[in-house]
N, C-alpha and C positions, 0 to 999 in steps of 0.2 A: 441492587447494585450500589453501590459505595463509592461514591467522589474520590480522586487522587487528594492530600492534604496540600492545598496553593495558599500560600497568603495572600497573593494580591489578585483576586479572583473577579475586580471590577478595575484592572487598569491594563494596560498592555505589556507587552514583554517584548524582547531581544531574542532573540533564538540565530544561533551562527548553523548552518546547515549545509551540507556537501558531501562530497564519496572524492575518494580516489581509485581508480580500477587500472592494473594493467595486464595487459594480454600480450601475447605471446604468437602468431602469425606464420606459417608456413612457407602463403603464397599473400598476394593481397586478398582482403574479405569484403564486400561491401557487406555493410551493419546499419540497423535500423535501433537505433539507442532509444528509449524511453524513462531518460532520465534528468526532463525539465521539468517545472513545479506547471501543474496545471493553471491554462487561463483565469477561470473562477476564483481563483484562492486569493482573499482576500483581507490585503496588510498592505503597508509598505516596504518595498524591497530598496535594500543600501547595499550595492555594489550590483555585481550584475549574473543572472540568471541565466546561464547557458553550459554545454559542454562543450569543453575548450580539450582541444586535439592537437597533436604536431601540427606545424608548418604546412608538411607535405603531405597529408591525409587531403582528401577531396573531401567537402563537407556542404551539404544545405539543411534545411528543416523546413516544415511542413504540417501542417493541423493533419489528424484524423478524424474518422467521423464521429470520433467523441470527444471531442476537441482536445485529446492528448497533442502537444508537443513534440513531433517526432522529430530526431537527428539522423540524417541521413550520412555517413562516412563509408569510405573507403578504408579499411585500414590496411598500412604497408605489409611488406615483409620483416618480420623482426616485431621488436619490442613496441609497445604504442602503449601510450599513456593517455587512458581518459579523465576529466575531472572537473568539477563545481566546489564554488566556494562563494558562499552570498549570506546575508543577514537579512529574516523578515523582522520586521516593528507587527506583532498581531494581538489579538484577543487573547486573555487568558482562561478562560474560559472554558472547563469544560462541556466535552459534548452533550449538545441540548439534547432534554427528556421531556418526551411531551407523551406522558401516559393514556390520554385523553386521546389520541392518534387510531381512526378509525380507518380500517380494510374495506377500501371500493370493489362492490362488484364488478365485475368484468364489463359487462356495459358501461360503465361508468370513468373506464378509467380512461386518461388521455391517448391518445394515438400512438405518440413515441413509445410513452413505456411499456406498450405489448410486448414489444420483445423480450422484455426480461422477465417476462413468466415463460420464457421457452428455454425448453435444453439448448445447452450448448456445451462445445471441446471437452472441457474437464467439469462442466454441473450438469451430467446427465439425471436431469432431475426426473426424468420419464423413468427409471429404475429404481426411485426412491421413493412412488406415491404412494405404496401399501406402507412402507415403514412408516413413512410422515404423516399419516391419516391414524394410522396405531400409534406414535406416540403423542401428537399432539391433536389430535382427532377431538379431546374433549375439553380441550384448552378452550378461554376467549377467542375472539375473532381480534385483531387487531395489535395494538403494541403488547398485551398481555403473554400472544403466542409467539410474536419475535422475540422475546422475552427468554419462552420456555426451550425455545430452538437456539439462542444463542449460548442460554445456559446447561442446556443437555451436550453438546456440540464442545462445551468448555470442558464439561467437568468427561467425558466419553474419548475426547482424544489427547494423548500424550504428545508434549512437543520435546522435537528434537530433529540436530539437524542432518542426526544418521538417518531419519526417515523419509526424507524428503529425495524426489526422482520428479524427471521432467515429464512422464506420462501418465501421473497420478489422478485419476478421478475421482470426483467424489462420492460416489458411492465402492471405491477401493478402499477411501478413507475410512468411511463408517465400517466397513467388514474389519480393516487392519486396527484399527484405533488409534492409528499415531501418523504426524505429519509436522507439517511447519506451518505456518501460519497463514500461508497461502489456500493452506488444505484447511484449513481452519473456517478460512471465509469462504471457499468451493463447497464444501458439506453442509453451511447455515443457508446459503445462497438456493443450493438444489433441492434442501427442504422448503425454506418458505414459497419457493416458483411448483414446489408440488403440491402446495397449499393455497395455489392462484395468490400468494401476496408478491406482487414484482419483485424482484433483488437483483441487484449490479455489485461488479466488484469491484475494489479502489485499492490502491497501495499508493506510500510518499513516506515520508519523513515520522518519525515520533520517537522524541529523547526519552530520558524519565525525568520528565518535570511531575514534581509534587509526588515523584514515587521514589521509592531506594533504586540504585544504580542496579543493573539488570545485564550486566557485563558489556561486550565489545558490540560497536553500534551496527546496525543493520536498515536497510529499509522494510518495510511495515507493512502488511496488507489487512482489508478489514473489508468491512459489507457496508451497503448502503440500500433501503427499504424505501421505499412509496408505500406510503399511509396518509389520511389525511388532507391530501392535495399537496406534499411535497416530499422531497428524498431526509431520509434520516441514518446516521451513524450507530452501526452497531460493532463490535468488535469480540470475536467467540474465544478469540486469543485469549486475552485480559478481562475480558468479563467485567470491566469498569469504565464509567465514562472519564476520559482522559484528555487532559490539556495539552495542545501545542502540535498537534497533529499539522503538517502540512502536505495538502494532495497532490498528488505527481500524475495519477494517471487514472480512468477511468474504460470500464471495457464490462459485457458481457463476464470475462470471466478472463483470467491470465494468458490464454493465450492472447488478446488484443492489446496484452500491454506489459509483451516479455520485459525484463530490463534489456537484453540484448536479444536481436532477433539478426544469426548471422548466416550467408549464404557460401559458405565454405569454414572448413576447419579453425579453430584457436584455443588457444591455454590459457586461462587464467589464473595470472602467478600471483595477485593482490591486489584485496577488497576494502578497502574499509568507509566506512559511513558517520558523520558525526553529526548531532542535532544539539548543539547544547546553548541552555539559558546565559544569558551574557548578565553581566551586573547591568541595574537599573542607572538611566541616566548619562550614557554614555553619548557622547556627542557625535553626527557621524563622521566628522573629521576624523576622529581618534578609531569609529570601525572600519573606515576607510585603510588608514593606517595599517590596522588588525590583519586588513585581508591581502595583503599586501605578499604574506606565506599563510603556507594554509595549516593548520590547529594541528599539535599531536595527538593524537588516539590511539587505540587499539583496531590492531586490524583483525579484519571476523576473518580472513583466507591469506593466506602468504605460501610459498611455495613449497613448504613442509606440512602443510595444514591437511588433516583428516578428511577434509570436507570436498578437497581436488580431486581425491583418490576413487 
């Protein structure tokens, strides 16, 4: 794999990060939002970290048992606007590679991360042990195989976002070949747990820092391994280690950590997501200022969009 090109690859950076989302509401819904930057993530944050609702929306939040950030709302009847808008100061850094990165036997591994050598909602990995033992059955043990399953997993599915449905699993994925990136990290995921290496799923933020602009912004999903004594970043999407990522949510697999998770009907008229490098050296007075109205972008859904339908 091949580094994104960063120039300042030993100093930190500016990144402005947020969505705008609105829906559309029948009757009232209560909603379970997962769309705060995870605890762990570590920078410092200039302005402030939450999602911000009407007035009259009912609202609290809440850790889950993977210390996702959850928002709990009510939303009306009618129109409701949700949204963030915040700057992290972080590493630039891309994601560490530690080749050396050895696969603990089963005895050996910590207690927590049993679980994620098990199926689960959408990584029925219990369906995918013959395939996963047949292709990478004669691979290294270790980062060499996360490696071969990231990169089979990259170049095996087509993305797009006519592919993608909310009960997609991942062995649907590997028959169909194509998904969204969700499905991307569900199919590496339910390989390496049929290969006894742990794997969780993560999604947040990631602009194109240090790569060509990639069209209207989106939030991100990607995998994370235990090897070695600790969790590590892989990404079957992009297939390259990438700078600027910031985590929003951790889970088993996407159902733990829908963006919206809602108990009655709604529409949504318009998405959009922005992650972008700020100029170096900006003082936070002047991104205080900034944040003041939020960035124009491009929105990935508005209410003529393909992707409603």
């Amino acid at each position: 794999m091949v580094a994104p090109v960063y120039e300042n690859k030993d100093e930190l950076v500016l990144i402005r990060f947020g969505f705008e989302i609105d829906i559309d509401c029948t009757a009232p819904v209560p909603m379970l939002l997962a769309l705060c930057t995870h605890p762990t993530v570590e920078g410092r944050l200039i302005g402030e970290d939450y999602v911000r609702v009407p007035d009259e929306c009912q609202i609290r939040t809440y850790d889950d048992q993977f210390q996702n950030r959850i928002t709990r709302i009510v939303a009306t009847s009618g129109a409701t606007k949700l949204w963030s808008d915040c700057v992290i100061e972080i590493d630039a850094q891309p994601d560490v590679q530690v080749p050396t990165a050895q696969q603990h036997s089963i005895p050996d591994l910590p207690d927590e991360v049993l679980q994620h050598l098990l199926a689960s909602r959408y990584c029925d990995s219990d369906n995918l042990i013959n395939d996963a033992w047949s292709l990478f059955g004669n691979t290294p043990e270790g980062w060499d195989r996360v490696l071969a399953i990231t990169q089979f997993v990259h170049q095996h599915v087509t993305f797009g976002y006519q592919f993608g449905r909310a009960s997609k699993t991942a062995s649907e994925v590997f028959r169909e070949k194509t998904g969204v990136c969700r499905d991307f990290a569900h199919l590496s995921i339910s390989f390496c747990r049929a290969m006894n290496i742990p794997a969780r799923y993560a999604s947040g933020y990631l602009g194109d820092i240090g790569v060509p602009y990639s069209g209207a912004g989106d939030f991100c999903a990607w995998f994370e391994v235990f090897l070695g004594g600790r969790w590590h970043t892989f990404d079957a999407r992009y297939n390259i280690p990438r700078a600027g990522r910031i985590l929003m949510v951790r889970g088993s697999d996407a159902a733990d950590v829908a963006m919206i998770t809602s108990f009655g009907d709604y529409r949504l008229e318009y998405f959009r997501v922005w992650t972008d490098k700020l100029e170096d050296g900006l003082e936070d007075a002047a991104i205080l200022e900034m944040l003041q109205s939020r960035p124009d972008s491009e929105p990935l859904v508005f209410p003529s969009s393909a992707r409603l339908a």
